[in-house]
Every structure is written in C-alpha cells, then in structure tokens.
C-alpha positions in Angstrom: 129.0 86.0 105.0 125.5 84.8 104.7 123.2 87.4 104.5 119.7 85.4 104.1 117.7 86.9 107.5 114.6 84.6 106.1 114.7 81.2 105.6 111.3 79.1 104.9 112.4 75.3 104.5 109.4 72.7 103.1 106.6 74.5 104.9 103.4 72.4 105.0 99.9 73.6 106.8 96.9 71.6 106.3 93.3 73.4 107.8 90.2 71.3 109.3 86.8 73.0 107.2 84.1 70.7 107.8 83.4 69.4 103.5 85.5 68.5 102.2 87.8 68.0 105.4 91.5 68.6 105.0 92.4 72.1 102.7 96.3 72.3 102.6 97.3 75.7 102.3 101.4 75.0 101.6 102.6 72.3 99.8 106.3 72.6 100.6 107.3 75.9 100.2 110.6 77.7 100.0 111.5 81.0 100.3 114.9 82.8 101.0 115.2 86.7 101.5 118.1 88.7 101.7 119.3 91.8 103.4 118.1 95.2 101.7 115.5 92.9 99.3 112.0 93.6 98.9 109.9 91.0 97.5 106.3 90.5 96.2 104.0 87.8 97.2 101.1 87.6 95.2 97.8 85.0 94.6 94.6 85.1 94.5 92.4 85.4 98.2 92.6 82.3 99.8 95.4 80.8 98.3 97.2 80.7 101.5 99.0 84.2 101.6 98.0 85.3 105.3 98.5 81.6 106.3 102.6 81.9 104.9 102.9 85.5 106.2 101.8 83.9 110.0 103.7 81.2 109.7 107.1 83.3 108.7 106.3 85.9 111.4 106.3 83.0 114.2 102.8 84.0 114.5 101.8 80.3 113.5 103.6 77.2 113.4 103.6 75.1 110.3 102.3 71.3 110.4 106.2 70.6 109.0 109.1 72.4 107.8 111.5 75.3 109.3 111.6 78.9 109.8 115.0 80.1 110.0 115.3 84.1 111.4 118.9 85.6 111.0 120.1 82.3 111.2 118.5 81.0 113.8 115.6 77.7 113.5 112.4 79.4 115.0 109.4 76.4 114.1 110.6 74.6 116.9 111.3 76.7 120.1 109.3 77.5 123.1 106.2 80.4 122.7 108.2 82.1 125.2 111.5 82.0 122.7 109.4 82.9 119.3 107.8 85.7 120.8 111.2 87.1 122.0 112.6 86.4 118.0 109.6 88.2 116.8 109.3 91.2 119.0 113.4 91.8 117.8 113.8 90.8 114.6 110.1 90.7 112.8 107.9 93.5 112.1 104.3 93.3 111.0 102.6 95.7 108.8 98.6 94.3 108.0 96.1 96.3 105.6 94.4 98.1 108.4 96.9 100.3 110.5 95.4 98.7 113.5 97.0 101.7 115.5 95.5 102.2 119.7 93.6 104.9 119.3 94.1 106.4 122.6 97.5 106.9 121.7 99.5 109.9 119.8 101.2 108.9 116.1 104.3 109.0 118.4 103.0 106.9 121.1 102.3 104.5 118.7 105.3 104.0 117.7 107.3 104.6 121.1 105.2 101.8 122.8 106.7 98.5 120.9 110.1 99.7 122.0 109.0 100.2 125.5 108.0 96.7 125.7 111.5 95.8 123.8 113.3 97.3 126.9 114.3 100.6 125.2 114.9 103.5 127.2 111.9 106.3 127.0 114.2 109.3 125.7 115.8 106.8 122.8 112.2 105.3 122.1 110.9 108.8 121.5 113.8 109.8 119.3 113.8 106.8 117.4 109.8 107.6 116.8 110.5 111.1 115.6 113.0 109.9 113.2 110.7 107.6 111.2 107.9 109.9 111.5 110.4 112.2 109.7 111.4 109.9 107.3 107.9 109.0 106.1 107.0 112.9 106.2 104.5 113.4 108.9 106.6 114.5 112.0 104.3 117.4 112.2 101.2 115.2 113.1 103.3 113.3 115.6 100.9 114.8 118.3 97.3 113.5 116.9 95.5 110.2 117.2 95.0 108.0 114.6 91.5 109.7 114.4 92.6 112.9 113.4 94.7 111.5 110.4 94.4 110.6 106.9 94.1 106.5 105.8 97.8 107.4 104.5 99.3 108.8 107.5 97.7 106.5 109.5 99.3 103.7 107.7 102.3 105.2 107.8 102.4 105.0 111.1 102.1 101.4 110.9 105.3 101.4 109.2 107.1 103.3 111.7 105.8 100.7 114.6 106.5 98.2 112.4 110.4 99.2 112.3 110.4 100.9 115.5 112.3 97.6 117.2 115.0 97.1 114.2 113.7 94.7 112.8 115.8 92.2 110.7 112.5 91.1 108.3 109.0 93.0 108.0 106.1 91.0 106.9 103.3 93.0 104.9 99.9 92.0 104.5 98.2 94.2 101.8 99.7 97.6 103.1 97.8 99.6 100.9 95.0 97.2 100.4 92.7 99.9 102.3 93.7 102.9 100.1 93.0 105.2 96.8 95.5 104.8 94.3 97.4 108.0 94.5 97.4 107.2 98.2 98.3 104.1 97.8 101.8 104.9 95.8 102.7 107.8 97.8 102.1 105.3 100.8 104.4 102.9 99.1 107.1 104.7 98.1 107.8 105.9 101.8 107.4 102.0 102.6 110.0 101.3 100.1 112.0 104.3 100.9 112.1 103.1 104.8 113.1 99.5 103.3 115.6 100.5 101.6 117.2 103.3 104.6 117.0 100.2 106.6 118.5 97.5 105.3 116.1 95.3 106.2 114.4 92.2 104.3 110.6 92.6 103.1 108.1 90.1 102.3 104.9 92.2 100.9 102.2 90.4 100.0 99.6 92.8 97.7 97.3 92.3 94.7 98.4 95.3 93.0 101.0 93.8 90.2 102.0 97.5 89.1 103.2 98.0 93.0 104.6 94.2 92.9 106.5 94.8 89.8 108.5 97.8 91.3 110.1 95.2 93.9 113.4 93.5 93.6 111.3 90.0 92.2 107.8 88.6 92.5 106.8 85.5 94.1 103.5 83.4 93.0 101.9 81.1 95.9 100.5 78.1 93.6 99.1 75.4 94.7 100.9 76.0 97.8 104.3 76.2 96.7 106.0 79.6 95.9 107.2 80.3 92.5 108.7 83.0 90.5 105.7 84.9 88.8 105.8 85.6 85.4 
C-alpha cells in the first residue's frame, strides 16, 4: 500500500522583482512525506520556504511540476477542485495564530468543520477533544485575547486538524514565542502529529526543534536536500 499523502514532483516558481528581473525560488524540487512523518524544512529567509509551503498547500500553483495529495495530482485542477482538496486533506498552521477574535478557542476551531459540512454537535465534540489533547480545554470559553501566545497557538493547531487532515503545513509555528514556550508548544504539536497519523511539513529556524523530527530537509538553491 502506498502510504506517501505528499508528493512534490520537479516544482519550479520563478518571481517578477523589478532588478534584476526573474528570481526563481525552486529549482526542481522533490519532496515525498509519509503517513505518521514529521519533517523539517529549514533555510535561510527568502530562500523560498513560504513560496514551497504555498505551493504544497494548493495555495499557489507552481510555474511547472506536480502536487500529488493522497494520491491524487492537485497543480492542475480547477480553483474550485483545489480548494475542495485543501479544505479536506491540508491543514495550515502559520507563525501568528491568526485566530477571529470574536470567536471563543472553541469556536475557532468548530468553524472550519462547519464550512467542511460537519454536523454542529460532532464539530463541537471534535473541538473539545483537541483542546483536551493540547491541555487547554478549560480556556475553551475565552477569545484569543484573553489567552497566552501558547495557547493561542495552540489553538491554531487544533483548527489546523480540526477537518482530518491527511498533511499539515507549518510555517514557523513557534517563530512568535519564548523558548520554554516554544517547546512546550511543540511538543503538543508533535504529540497531535503523532495521535493523528498525519504527515507534517514544518518549516522553522530553530535546528534544536528541527533535529527532534523524523529528518531535516535544506531548501538550497531551490532544490530540497537532506541537511546535514
């Protein structure tokens, strides 16, 4: 049984900046994830991290090359298609927690399944549960402006798997926080990972966070490598 939910195939993306003209982000690159793997994508700013994280979440289409999603080629279908790939099987997790604030911790997180067609009772329960899971079921009640930077993002991880997702893309989840905040913070990520079954891609410049994942990833010159 193949078990490869992400599949990046020759990726190429070249930018328009005024001088010099042309910037090409990718180069070509390659990726495959697996089921229950968590892998770290590091570079330096502006080597084209964001760009790739885009690009994989059907966010963005790349110049040429494929996206496969659980099997399925994604670069080419309709916006009506990718959004409907993306809203099921891809979950997004960015540094800021980007949370509505007019909405509850639990709203948050039972919104995104609302608009998946979940029912309200299961979207609620499903909520709760990875509130639980991440430790803050008691501030299930308060707005994102009544919690910490690491609840808040915490949060974020809950919408982010609210759906099921098959993949989550992270963009510098604990870019934004403290260092003791930021490992607690990353251990629930990782513990929620892991519960899951899903496939990560988690882009940060913190290499002693990196090096706790199943492998690193280097985005050189466009192309992703195995980081040393």
């Amino acid at each position: 049984m193949n078990d490869v939910t992400l599949r990046l195939s020759g990726l190429t993306k070249t930018y328009l900046q005024g001088t010099p003209g042309e910037v090409q982000v990718l180069r070509g690159a390659d990726l495959e994830l697996r089921a229950g793997e968590a892998v770290a994508l590091v570079a330096p700013s502006g080597a084209g991290k964001s760009t790739l994280l885009h690009i994989a979440g059907l966010l963005d289409t790349p110049d040429t090359g494929e996206v496969e999603i659980a099997g399925h080629g994604a670069s080419a279908k309709g916006d009506r298609t990718r959004t409907a790939i993306r809203r099921r099987d891809v979950g997004f997790v960015y540094q800021f927690h980007h949370l509505l604030p007019e909405f509850s911790a639990l709203e948050n997180i039972v919104l995104p399944q609302l608009a998946n067609g979940t029912p309200e009772k299961a979207a609620q329960q499903r909520a709760m549960q990875l509130l639980d899971r991440v430790g803050i079921a008691a501030r299930a009640s308060h707005r994102p402006a009544a919690l910490s930077g690491g609840e808040q993002q915490r949060v974020a991880f809950c919408r982010a798997l609210a759906n099921k997702p098959r993949v989550l893309l992270a963009d510098e989840p604990t870019g934004n926080l403290d260092p003791e905040t930021s490992d607690q913070v990353f251990g629930a990520l990782m513990a929620l990972v892991r519960d899951e079954g899903l496939s990560a891609l988690i882009a940060t410049h913190n290499l002693d966070l990196a090096a706790r994942m199943d492998r690193m990833l280097r985005l050189d010159g466009g192309v992703l490598r195995p980081a040393e």
